[in-house]
C-alpha positions as CSV (number, residue, x, y, z in Angstrom):
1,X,36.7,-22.5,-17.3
2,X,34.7,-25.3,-19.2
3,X,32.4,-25.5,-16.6
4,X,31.1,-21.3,-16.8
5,X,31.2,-22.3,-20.8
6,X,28.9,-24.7,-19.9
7,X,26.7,-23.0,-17.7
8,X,26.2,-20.4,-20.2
9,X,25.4,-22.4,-22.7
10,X,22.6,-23.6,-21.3
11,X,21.8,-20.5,-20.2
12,X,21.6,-19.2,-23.9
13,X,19.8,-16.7,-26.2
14,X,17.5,-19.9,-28.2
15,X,16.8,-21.6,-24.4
16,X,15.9,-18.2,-22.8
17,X,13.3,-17.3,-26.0
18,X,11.9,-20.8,-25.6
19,X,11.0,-20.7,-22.1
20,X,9.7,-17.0,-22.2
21,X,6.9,-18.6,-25.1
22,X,6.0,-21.9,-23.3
23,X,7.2,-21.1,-19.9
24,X,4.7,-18.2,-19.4
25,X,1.5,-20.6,-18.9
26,X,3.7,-22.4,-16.1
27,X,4.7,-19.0,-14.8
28,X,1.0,-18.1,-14.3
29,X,-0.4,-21.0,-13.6
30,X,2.6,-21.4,-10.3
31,X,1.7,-17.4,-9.6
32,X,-2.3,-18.6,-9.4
33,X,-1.8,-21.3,-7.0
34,X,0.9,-19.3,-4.7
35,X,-1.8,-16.8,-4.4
36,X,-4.8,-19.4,-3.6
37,X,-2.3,-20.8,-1.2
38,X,-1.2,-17.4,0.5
39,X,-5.5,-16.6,0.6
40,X,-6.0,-19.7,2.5
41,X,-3.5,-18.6,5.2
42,X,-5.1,-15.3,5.5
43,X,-7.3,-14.8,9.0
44,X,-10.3,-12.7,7.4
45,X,-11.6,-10.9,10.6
46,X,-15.1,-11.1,11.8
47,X,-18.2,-8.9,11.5
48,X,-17.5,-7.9,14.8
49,X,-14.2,-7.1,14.7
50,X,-15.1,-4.8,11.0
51,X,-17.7,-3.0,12.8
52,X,-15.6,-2.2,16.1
53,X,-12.8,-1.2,14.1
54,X,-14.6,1.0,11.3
55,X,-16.4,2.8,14.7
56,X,-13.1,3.5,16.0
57,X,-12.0,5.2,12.6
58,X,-14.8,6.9,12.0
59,X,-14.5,8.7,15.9
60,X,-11.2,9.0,15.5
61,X,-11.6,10.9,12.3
62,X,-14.2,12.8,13.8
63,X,-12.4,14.1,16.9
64,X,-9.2,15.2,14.6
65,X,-11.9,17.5,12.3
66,X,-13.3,19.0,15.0
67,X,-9.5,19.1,16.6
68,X,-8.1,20.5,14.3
69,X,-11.2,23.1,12.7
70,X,-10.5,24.5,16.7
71,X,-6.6,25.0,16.0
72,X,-8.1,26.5,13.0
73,X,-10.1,29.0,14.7
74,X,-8.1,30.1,17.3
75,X,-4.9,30.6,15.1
76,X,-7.5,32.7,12.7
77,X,-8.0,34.4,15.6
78,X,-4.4,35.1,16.6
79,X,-3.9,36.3,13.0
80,X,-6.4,38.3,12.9
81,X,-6.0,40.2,16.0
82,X,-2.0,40.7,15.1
83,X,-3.6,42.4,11.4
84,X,-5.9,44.8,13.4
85,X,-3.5,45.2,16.2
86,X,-0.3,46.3,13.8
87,X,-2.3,47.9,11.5
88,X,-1.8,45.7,8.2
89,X,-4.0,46.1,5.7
């Protein structure tokens, strides 16, 4: 039991409100350097491999409009034949 009593005392309300004023430099400073660190790991990809990709989004895009503007059509179509067919206004 003395040693949870000790525990939280450390852990106090005073040590808490001291390390939330002078710890958050440290805290920000640590965040700034995991994130230079984590950037250097990162494999940037090369112009090459931007402009293949961007083709391939830009054709797949393409093909789904046109894709899906014929789904479009033909169930206008449908629609529109079942109206004139059944007499709906």
């Amino acid at each position: 039991m003395k040693t949870a009593m000790a525990e939280h005392d450390d852990d106090s309300f005073g040590g808490r409100a001291r390390d939330s004023v002078t710890g958050w430099w440290g805290r920000s400073r640590r965040f700034l350097a995991e994130v230079r660190n984590e950037m250097s790991r990162v494999t940037w990809p090369s112009q090459k491999e931007v402009y293949a990709t961007t083709l391939v989004v830009i054709l797949t895009s393409v093909f789904f409009g046109v894709y899906l503007w014929g789904i479009d059509l033909v169930l206008n179509g449908i629609v529109g034949w079942l109206y004139r067919t059944f007499g709906a206004a």
